[in-house]
Backbone as CSV, one residue per row, in Angstrom:
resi,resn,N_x,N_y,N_z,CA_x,CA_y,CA_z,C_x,C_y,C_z
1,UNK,9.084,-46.747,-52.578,10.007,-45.724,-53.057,9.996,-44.577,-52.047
2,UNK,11.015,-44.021,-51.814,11.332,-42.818,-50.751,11.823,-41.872,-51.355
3,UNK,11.757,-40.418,-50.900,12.070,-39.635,-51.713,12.837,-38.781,-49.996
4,UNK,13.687,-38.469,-50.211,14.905,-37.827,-49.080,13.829,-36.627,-49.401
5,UNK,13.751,-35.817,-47.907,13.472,-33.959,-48.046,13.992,-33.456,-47.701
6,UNK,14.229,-32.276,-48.755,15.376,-31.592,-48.541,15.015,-30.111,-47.374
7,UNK,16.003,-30.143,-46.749,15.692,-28.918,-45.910,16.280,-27.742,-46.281
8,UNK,15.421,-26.980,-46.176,16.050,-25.276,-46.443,16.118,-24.643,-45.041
9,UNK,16.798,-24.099,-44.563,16.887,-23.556,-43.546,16.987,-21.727,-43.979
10,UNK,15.657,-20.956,-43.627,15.886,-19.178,-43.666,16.119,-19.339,-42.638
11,UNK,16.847,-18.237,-42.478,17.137,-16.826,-41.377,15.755,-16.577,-41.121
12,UNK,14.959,-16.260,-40.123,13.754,-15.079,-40.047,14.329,-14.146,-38.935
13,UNK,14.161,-13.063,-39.432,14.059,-11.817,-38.879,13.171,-10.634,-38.225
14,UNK,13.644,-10.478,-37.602,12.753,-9.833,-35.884,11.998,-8.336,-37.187
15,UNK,11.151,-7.987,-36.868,10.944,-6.321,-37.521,11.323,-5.397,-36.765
16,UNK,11.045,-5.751,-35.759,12.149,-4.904,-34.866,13.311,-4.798,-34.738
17,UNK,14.065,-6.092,-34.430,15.626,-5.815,-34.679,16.406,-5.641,-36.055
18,UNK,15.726,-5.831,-36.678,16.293,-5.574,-38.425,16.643,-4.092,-38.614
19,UNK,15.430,-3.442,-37.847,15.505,-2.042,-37.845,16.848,-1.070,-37.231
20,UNK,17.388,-0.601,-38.131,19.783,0.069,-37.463,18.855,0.886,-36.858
21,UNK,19.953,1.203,-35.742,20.038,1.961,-34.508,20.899,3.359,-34.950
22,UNK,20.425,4.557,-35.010,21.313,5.373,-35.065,22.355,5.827,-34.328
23,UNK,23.448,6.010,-34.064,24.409,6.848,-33.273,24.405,8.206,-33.022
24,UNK,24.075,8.787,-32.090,24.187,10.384,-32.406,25.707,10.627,-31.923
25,UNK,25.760,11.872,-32.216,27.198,12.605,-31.974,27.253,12.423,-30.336
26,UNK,28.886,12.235,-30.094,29.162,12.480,-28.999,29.278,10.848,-28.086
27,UNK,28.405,10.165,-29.182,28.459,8.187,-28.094,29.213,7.929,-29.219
28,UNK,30.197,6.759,-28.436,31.120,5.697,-28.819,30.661,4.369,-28.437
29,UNK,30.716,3.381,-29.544,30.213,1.849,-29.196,31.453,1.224,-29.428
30,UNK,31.707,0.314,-28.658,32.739,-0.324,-28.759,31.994,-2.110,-28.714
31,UNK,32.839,-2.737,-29.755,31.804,-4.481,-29.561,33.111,-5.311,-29.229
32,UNK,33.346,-5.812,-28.252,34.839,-6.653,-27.847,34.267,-8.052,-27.484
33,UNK,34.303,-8.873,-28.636,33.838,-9.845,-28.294,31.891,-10.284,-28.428
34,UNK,31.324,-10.687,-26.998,29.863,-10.085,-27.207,29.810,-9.139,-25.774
35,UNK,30.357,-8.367,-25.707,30.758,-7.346,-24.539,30.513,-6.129,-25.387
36,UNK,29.029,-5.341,-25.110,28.885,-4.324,-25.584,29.206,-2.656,-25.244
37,UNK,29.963,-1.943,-25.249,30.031,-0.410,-24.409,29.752,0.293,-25.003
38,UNK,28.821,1.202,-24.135,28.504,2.794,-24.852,28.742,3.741,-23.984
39,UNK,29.703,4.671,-24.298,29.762,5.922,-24.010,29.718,6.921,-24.623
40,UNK,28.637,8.080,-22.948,28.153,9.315,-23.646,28.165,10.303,-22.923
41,UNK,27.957,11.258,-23.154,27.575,12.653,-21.973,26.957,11.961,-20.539
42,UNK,26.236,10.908,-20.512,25.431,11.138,-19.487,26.317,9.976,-18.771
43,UNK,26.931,8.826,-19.414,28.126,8.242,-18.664,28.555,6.953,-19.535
44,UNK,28.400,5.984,-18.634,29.218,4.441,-19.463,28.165,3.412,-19.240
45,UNK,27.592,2.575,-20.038,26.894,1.391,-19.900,27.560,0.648,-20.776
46,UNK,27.091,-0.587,-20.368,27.539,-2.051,-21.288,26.454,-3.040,-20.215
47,UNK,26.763,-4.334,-21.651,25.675,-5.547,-21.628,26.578,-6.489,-22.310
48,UNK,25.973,-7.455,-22.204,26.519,-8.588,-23.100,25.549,-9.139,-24.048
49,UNK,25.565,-9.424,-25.118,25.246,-9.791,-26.419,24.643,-11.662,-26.269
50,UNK,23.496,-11.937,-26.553,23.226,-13.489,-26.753,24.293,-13.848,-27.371
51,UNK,24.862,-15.167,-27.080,26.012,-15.856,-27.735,25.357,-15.971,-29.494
52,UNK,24.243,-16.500,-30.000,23.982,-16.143,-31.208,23.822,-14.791,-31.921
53,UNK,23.747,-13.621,-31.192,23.729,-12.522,-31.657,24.885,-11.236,-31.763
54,UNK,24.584,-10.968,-33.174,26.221,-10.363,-33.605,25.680,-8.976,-33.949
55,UNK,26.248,-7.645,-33.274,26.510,-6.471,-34.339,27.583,-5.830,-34.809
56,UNK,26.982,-4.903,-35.478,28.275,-4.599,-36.320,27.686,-3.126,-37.067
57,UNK,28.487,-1.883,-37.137,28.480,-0.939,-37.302,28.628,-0.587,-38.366
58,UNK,27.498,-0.019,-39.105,27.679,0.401,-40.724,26.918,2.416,-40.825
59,UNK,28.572,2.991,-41.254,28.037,4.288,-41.476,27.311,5.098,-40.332
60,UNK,27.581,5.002,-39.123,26.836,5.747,-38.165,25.435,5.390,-37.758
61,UNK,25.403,3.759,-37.834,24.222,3.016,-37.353,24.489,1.870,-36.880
62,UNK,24.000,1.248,-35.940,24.082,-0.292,-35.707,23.236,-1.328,-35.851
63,UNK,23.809,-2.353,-36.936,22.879,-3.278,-37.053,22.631,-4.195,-36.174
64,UNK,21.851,-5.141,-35.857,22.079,-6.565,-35.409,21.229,-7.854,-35.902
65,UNK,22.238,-8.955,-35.650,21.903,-9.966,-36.640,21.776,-11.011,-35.658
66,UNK,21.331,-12.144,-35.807,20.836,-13.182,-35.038,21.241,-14.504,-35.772
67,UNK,21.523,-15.508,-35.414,22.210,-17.053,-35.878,20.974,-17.943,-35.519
68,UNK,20.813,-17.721,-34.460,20.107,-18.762,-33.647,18.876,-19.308,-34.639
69,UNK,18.677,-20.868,-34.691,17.699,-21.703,-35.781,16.211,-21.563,-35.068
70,UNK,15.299,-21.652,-35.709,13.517,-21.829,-35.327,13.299,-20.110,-35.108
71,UNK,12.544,-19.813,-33.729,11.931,-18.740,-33.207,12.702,-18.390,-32.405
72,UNK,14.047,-18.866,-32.337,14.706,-17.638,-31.454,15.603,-17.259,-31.892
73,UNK,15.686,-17.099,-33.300,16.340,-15.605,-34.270,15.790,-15.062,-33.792
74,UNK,14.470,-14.469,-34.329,14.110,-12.984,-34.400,13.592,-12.728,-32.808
75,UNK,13.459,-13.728,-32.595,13.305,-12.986,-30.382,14.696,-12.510,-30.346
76,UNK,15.410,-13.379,-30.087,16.686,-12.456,-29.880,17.269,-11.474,-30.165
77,UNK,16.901,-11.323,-31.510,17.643,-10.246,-32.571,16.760,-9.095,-31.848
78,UNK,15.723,-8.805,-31.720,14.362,-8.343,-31.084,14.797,-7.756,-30.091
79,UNK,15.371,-8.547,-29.090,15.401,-8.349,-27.808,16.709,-7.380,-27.420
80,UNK,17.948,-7.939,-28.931,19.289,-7.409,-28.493,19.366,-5.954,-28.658
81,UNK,18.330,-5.627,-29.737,18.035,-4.208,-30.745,17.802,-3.398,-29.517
82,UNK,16.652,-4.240,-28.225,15.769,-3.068,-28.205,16.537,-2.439,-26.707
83,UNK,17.665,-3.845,-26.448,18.518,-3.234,-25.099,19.673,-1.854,-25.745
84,UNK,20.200,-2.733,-26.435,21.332,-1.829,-27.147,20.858,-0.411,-27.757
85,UNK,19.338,-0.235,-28.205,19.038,1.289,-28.535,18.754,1.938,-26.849
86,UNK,18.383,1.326,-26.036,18.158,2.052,-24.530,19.360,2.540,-24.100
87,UNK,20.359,1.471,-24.231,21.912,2.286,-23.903,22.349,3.053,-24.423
88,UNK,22.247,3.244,-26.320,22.419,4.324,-26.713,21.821,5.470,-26.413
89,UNK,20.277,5.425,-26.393,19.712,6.639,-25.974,19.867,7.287,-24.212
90,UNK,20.568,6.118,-23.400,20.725,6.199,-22.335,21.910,6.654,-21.823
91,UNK,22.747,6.883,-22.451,24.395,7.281,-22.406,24.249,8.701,-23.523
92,UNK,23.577,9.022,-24.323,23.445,10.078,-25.215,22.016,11.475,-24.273
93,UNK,21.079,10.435,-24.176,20.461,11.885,-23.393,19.228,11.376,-22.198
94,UNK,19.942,10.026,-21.706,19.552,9.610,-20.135,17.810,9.514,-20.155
95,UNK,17.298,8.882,-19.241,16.025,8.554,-18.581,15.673,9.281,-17.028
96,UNK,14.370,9.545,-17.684,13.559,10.710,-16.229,12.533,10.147,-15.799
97,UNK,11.986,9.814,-14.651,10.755,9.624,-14.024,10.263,10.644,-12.834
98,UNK,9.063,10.592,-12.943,8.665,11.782,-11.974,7.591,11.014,-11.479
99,UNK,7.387,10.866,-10.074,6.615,10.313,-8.977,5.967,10.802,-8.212
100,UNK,4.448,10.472,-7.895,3.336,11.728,-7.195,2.999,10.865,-6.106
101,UNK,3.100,11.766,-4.623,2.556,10.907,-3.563,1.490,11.573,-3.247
102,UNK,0.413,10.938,-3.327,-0.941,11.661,-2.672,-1.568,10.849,-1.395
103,UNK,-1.663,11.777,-0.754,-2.145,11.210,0.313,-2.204,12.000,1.622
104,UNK,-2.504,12.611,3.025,-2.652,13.117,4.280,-1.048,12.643,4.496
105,UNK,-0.197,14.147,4.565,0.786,13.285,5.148,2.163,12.919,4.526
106,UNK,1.881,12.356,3.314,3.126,11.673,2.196,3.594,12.708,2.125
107,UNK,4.887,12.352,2.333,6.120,13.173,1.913,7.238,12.613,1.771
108,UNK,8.217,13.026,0.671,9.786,12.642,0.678,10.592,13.411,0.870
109,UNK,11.949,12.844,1.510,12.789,13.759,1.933,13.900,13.159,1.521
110,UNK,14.997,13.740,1.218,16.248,13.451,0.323,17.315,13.928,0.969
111,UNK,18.145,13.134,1.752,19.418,13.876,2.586,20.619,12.774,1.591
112,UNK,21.495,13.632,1.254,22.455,12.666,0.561,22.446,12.039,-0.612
113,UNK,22.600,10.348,-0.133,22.250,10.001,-0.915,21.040,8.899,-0.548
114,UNK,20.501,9.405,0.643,19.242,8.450,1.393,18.055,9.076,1.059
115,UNK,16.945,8.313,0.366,15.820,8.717,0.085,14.787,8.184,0.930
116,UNK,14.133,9.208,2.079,12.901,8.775,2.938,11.513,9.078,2.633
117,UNK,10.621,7.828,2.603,9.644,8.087,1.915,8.430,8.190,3.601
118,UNK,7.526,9.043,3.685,5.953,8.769,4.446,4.848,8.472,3.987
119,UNK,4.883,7.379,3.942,3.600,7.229,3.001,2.124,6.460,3.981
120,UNK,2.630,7.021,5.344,1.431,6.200,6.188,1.726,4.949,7.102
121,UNK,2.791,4.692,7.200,3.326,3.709,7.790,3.783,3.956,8.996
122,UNK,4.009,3.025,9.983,4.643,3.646,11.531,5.909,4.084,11.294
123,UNK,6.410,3.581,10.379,7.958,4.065,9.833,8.448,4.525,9.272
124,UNK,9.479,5.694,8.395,9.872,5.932,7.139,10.385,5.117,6.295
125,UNK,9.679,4.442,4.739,10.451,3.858,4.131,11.685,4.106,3.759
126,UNK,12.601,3.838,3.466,14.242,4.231,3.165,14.864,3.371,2.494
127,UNK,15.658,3.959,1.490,16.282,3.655,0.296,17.388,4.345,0.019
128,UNK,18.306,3.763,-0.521,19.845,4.244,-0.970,19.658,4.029,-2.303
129,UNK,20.222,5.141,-2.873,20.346,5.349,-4.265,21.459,5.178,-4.945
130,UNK,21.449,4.374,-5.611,22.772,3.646,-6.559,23.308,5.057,-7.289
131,UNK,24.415,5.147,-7.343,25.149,6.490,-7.731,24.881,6.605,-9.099
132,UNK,24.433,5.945,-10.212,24.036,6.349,-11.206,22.526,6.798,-11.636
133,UNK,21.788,6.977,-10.271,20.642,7.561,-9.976,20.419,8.706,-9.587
134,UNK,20.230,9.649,-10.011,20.338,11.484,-9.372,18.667,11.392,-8.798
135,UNK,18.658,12.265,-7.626,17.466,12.395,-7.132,16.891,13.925,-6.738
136,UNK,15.723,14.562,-7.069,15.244,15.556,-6.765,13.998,15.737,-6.139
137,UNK,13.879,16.676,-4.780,12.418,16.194,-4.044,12.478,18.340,-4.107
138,UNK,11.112,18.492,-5.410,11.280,20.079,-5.477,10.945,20.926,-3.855
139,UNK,10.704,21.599,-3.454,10.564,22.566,-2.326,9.269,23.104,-2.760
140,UNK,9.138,23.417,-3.732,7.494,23.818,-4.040,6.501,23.189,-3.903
141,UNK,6.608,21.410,-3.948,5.666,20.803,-3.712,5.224,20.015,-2.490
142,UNK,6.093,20.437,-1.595,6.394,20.276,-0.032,6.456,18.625,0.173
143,UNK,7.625,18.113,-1.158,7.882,16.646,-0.772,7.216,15.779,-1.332
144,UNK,6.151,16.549,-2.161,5.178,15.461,-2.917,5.048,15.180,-3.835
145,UNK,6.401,15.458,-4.656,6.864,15.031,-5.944,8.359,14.479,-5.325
146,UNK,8.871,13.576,-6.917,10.009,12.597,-6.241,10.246,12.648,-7.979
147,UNK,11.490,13.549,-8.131,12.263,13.275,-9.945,13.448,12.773,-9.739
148,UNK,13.298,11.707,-10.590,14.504,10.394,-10.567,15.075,10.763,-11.859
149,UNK,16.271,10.440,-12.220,17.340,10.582,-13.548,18.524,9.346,-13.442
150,UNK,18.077,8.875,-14.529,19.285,7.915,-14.631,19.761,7.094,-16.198
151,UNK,21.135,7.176,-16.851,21.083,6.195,-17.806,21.053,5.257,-18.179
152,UNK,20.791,4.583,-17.272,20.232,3.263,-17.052,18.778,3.003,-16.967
153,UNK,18.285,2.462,-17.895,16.595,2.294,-17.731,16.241,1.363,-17.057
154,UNK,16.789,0.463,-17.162,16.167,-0.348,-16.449,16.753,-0.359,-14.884
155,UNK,17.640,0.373,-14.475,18.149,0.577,-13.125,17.270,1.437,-12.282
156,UNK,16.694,2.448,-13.701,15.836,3.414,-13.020,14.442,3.232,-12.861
157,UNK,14.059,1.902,-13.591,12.398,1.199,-13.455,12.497,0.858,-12.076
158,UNK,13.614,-0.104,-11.822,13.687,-0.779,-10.601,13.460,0.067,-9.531
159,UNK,14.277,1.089,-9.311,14.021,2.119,-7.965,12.770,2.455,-8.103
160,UNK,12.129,3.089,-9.399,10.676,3.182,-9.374,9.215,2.537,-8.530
161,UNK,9.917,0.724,-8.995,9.160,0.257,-8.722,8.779,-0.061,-7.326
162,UNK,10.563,-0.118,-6.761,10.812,-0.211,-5.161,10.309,1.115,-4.341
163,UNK,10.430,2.095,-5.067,9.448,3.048,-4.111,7.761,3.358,-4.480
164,UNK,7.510,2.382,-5.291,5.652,2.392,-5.332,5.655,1.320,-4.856
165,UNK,6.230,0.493,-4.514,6.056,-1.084,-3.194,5.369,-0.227,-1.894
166,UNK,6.225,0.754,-1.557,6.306,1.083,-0.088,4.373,1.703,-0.224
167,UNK,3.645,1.600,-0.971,2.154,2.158,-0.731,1.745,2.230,-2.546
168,UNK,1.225,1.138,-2.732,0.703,1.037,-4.514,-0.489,2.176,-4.092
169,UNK,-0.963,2.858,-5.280,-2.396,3.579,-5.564,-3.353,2.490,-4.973
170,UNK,-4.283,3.103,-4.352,-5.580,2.054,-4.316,-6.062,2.879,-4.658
171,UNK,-7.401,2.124,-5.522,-8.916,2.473,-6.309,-9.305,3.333,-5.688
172,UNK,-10.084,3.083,-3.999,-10.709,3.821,-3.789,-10.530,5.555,-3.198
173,UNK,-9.745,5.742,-2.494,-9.237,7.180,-2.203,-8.352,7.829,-3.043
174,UNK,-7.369,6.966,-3.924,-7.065,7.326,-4.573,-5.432,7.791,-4.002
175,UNK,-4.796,7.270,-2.656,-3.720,7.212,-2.072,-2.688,6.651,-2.863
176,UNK,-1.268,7.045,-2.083,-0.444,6.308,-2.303,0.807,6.634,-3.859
177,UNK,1.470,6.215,-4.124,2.894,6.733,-5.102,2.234,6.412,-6.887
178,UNK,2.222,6.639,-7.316,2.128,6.762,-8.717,3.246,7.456,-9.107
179,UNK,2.834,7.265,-11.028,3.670,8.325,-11.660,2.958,9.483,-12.509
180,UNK,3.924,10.574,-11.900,2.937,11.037,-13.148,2.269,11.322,-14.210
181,UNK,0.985,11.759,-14.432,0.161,11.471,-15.331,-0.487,10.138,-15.445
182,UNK,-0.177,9.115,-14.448,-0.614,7.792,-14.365,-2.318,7.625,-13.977
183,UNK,-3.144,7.196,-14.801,-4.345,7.026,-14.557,-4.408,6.144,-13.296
184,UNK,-5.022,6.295,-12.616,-5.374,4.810,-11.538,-7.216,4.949,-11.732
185,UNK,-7.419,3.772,-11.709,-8.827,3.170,-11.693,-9.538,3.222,-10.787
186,UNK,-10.679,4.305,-10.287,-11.183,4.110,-8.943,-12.366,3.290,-8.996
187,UNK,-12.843,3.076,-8.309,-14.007,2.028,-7.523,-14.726,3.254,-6.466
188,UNK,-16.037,2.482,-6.778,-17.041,3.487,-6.118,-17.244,3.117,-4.559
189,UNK,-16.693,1.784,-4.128,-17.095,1.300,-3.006,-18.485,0.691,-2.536
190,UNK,-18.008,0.623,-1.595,-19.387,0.403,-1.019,-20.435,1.178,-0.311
191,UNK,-22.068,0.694,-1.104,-22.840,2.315,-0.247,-23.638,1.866,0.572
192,UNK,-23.345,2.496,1.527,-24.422,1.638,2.792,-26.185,1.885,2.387
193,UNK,-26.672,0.807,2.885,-28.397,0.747,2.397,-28.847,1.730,3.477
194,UNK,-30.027,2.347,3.059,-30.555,3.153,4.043,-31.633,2.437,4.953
195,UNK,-31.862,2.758,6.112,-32.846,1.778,7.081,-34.236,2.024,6.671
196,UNK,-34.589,1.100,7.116,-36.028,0.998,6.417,-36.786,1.742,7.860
């Protein structure tokens, strides 16, 4: 004797993406399709939406919902929440990083829109800054600070990361680009034995 099993199929849901996104004053979302736009004071972003993942605007919040069967509902739903609140907060009141060069020497210099870094090398590192990147190298700190602005977060990790390439922190002296307030881990080195 056989007995058929029946399948139930739930929804599971992300805790994170379940969680609406507020709108503040002043951003517009537009959903055309899975073509997402937000505009705000600080400018225009858009993304595109997982083909299983849908939102939809209730009362000055945005939800999002997920289709997709097994474990990649709630990844997705997860994942769509946590891009789509960066653009909102990224088009409403933008992303800042501030960068410390320590070291004999390090300095940045900012002509334009070309950012030159010294960080010890026979050469100046150099970088062009994507126009939705504003750049500031203060005068008080004679080049040894580097404040980045952009509404784009993840546009503005990237430059981050491309100018701590040009000389990571090492342990021991304690050289090289960080951010600030960034702990780095030193190492005591090595201590020479004394002669017998």
């Amino acid at each position: 004797m056989t007995t058929d099993a029946v399948e139930t199929t739930v929804t599971r849901q992300s805790r994170v993406g379940k969680r609406p996104i507020p709108v503040p004053k002043g951003v517009t979302v537009t959903v055309i399709g899975g073509q997402v736009d937000v505009q705000g004071p600080k400018g225009t972003l858009s993304m595109s939406l997982p083909p299983t993942v849908s939102m939809a605007a209730d009362g000055g919040v945005l939800r999002i919902a997920s289709e997709a069967p097994g474990s990649d509902g709630p990844r997705l739903q997860g994942l769509a929440r946590a891009l789509v609140a960066n653009l909102v907060r990224g088009a409403s009141e933008g992303y800042s990083r501030t960068l410390e060069l320590q070291g004999t020497g390090y300095r940045a210099e900012l002509k334009g829109r070309t950012l030159s870094v010294l960080v010890g090398r026979s050469h100046p590192c150099v970088i062009d800054l994507p126009p939705s990147v504003t750049c500031e190298v203060p005068k008080d700190f004679k080049g040894t600070i580097i404040e980045l602005a952009s509404p784009d977060k993840a546009l503005l990790g990237q430059i981050c990361a491309t100018i701590r390439r040009f000389r990571p922190a090492e342990p021991y002296g304690g050289k090289g680009v960080r951010f600030k307030g960034e702990h780095v881990r030193r190492k005591a080195g090595k201590a020479g034995k004394g002669r017998k």
